[in-house]
C-alpha positions as CSV (number, residue, x, y, z in Angstrom):
1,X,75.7,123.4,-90.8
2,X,74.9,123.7,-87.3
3,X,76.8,124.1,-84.1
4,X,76.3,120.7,-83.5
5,X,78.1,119.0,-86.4
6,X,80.7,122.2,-87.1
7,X,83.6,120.6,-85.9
8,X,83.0,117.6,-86.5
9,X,84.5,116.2,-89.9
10,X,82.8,113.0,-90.2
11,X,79.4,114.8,-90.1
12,X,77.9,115.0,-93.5
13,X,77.6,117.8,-95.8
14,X,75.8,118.5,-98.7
15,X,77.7,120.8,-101.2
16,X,75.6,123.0,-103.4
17,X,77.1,124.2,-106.2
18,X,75.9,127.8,-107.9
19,X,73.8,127.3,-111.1
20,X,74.7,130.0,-113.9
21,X,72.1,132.1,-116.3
22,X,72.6,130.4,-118.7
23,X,72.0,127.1,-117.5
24,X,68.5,128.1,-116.0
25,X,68.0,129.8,-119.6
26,X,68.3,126.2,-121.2
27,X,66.0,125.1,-118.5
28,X,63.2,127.1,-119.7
29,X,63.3,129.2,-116.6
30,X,63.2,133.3,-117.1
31,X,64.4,134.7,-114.0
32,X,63.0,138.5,-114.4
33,X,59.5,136.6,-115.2
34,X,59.6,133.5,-112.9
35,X,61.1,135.0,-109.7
36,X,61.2,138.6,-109.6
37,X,64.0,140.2,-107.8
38,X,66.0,137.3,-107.9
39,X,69.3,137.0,-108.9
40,X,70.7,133.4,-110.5
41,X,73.3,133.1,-107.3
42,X,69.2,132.3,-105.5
43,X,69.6,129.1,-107.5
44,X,71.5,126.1,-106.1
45,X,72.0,122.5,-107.2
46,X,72.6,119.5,-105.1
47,X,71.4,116.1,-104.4
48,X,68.4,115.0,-101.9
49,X,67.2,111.6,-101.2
50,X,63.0,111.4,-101.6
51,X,60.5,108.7,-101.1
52,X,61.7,108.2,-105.3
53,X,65.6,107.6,-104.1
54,X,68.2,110.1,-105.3
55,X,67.6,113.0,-107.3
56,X,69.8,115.8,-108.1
57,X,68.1,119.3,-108.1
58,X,68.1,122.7,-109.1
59,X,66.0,125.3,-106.5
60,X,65.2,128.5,-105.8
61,X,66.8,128.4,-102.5
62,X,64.8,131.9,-100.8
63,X,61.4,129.9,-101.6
64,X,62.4,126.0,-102.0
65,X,60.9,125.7,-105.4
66,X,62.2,123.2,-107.3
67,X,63.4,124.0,-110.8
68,X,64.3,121.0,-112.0
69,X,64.6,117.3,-110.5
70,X,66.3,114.2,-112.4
71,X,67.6,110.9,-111.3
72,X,70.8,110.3,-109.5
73,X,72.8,107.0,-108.9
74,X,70.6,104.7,-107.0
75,X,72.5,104.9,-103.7
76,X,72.7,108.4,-103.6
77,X,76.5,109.3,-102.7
78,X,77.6,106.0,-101.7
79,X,79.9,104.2,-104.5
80,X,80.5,100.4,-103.9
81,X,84.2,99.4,-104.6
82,X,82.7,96.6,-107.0
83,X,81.0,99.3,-109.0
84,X,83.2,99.1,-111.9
85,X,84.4,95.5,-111.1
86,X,84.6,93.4,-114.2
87,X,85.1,89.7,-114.1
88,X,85.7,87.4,-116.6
């Protein structure tokens, strides 16, 4: 976060939330081979919005590179309160 937005709490934040060996194991992903030196607290996962829509992501955070990328809900972070509206 910068300056700009620190003390602000209606500026958005994005939280990224620590991906564990074993998880990047089941992902095909061997970190002594793949990233050398790394460590797996170098891998993050949180959403981003692309020219596809929402995705949420795994990445290498020192280099960006994307481990793995998968749909998200279709507007992202916003829920509509008539998402689980049922009417009869």
């Amino acid at each position: 976060m910068n300056d700009s937005t620190s003390g602000n709490p209606l500026a958005p934040t994005v939280r990224r939330e620590d991906v564990t060996a074993d998880e990047l194991a089941a992902l095909g992903i061997d970190i002594a081979r793949d990233f050398p030196g790394s460590t797996e607290a170098d891998f993050k996962r949180y959403p981003v919005l692309s020219e596809g829509g929402w995705f949420i992501v795994v990445k290498h955070q020192p280099t960006l590179t994307s481990v793995r990328r998968v749909p998200w809900e279709r507007l992202g972070p916003i829920s509509l309160t008539s998402k689980n509206l049922h009417i009869e």
